[in-house]
N, C-alpha and C positions, 0 to 999 in steps of 0.2 A: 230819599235813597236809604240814609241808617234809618229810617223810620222799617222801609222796607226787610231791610236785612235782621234787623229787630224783631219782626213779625216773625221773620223765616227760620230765625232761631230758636222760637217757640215750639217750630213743627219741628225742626231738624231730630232731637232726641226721641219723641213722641214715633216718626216714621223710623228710625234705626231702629227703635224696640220692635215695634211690628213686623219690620223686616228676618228681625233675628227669631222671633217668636214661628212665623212661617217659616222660615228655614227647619226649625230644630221641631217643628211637628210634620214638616211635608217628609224628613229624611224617616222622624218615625214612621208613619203612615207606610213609605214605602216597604220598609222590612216587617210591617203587617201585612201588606200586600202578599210578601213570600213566603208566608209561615202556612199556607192551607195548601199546596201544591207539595209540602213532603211533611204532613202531621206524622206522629209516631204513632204504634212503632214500628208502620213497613218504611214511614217516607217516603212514601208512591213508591218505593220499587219492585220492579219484579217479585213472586213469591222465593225467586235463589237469588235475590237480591245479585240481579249481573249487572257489570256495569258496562256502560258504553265503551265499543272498540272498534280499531280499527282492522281492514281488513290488508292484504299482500299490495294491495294499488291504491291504498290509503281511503279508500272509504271510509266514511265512520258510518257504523249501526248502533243505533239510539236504543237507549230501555228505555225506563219512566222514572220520573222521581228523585230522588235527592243522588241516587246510582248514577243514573244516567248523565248529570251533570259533572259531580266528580270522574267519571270515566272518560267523559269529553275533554276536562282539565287533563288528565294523563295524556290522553293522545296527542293533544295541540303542545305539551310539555318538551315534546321530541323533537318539535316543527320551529323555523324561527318565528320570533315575536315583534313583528315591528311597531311600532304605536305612534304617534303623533303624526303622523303619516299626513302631508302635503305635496302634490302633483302639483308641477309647476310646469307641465309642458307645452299649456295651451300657452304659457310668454318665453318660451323658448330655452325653461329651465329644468334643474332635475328634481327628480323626485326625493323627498328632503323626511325621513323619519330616524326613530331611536329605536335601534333593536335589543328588547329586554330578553330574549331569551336566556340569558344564564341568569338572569329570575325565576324564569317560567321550569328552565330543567332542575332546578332547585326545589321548586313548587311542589314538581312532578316525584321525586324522591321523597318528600315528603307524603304526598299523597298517597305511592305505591309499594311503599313500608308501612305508615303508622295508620293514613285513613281507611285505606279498602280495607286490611285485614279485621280491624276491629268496625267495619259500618256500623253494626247493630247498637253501640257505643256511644262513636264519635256523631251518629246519627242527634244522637239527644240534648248532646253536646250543641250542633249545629243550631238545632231548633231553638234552644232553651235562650243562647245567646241572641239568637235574632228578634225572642220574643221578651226578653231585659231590655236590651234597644230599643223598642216600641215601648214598653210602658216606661222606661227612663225622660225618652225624647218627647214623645207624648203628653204623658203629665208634667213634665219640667221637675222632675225627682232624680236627684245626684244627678242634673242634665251632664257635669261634668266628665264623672265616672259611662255613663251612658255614652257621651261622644266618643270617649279614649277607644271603650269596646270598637264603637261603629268604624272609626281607623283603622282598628285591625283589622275587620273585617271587610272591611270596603278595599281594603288593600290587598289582602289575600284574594279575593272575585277580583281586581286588576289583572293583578300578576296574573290569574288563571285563563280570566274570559276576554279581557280589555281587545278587541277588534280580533280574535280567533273566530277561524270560521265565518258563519252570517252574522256575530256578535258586531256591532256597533259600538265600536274602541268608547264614545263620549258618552253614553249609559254609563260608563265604569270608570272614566278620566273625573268625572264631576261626584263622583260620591265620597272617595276620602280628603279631597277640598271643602266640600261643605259638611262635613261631620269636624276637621281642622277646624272650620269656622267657628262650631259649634262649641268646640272645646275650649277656643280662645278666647269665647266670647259671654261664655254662660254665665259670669256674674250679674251680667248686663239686662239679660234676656228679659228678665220675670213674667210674671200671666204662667207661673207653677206652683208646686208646690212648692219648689224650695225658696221662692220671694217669701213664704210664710212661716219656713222652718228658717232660715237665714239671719233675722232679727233676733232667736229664741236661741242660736247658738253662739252668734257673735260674741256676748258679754262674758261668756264662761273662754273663749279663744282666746278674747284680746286679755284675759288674766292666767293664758298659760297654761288651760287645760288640753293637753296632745287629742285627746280623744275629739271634743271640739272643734279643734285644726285641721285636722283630718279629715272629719263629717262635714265643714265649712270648705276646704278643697276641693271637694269631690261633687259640690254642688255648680 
């Protein structure tokens, strides 16, 4: 039996690294996924860059592209938001969620002040950080600084998209969890670059160099 458990401790660290290693490249993967559906600098949208609205009976009418999503965020902004969302009625109970909307009208003020009016902008904005994300998470360079961004940003598409509309809440529940992961976990990860920059900065850290510390944090 310790013979057993012995053996298993050998895999144990071996399988967590691989674990964490698939995590922190499937999360980049994904926001490579997003970056070709709104390249700059229309980011699919329309050429009067409209964005998605709703009509007097609440339809939404869709555009294209990085528009049309933030537009969709605005309208569902107005609407409540409920998330975690469990029906218990088939055992003869109630239906059990959290409603975030004074997230989401918060979201939507934000969006309908500083996003729309500047899109052509905050458009580059959008892109450039989801494509930091990928080559951070990716190659395993500053994985640290690279998870922090993906939090924010897995957190703002929460609040915005998380189960509005046809959107499927657990697309958007599980992404600033595993970027969390990522961030709490990234010294561990290595199979990046920073396993190779991390040895080269440690010696100048542990003697008190700020710059060092900082470049070592962030990995």
């Amino acid at each position: 039996m310790q013979a057993r458990m012995l053996s298993w401790s050998k895999v144990e660290t071996p399988l967590q690294k691989i674990v964490l290693v698939l995590a922190r490249i499937t999360l980049g993967l994904l926001f490579f996924t997003q970056l070709w559906w709104k390249v700059p600098p229309s980011f699919g949208c329309p050429p009067d860059f409209a964005f998605a609205t709703a009509d007097a009976s609440g339809n939404v009418h869709r555009t294209s592209g990085l528009c049309d999503w933030i537009g969709f965020e605005s309208v569902y902004a107005t609407r409540p938001h409920p998330i975690l969302a469990a029906d218990l009625h088939a055992i003869g109970g109630p239906s059990l969620k959290i409603d975030i909307g004074f997230l989401s009208a918060g979201n939507g003020i934000f969006i309908n002040n500083f996003v729309k009016p500047n899109i052509r902008i905050f458009g580059f904005f959008v892109w450039g950080m989801e494509a930091f994300i990928f080559v951070t998470l990716f190659l395993g360079l500053f994985t640290r600084l690279g998870a922090l961004v993906a939090i924010a940003q897995s957190l703002q598409l929460w609040v915005g998209l998380a189960g509005v509309g046809p959107e499927w809440e657990w697309s958007y529940n599980w992404m600033p969890v595993l970027a969390l992961l990522i961030f709490a976990f990234a010294p561990q990860i290595g199979f990046g670059l920073d396993s190779l920059l991390r040895p080269r900065l440690k010696p100048s850290a542990d003697n008190g160099n700020r710059v060092s510390q900082i470049l070592l944090w962030l990995m």
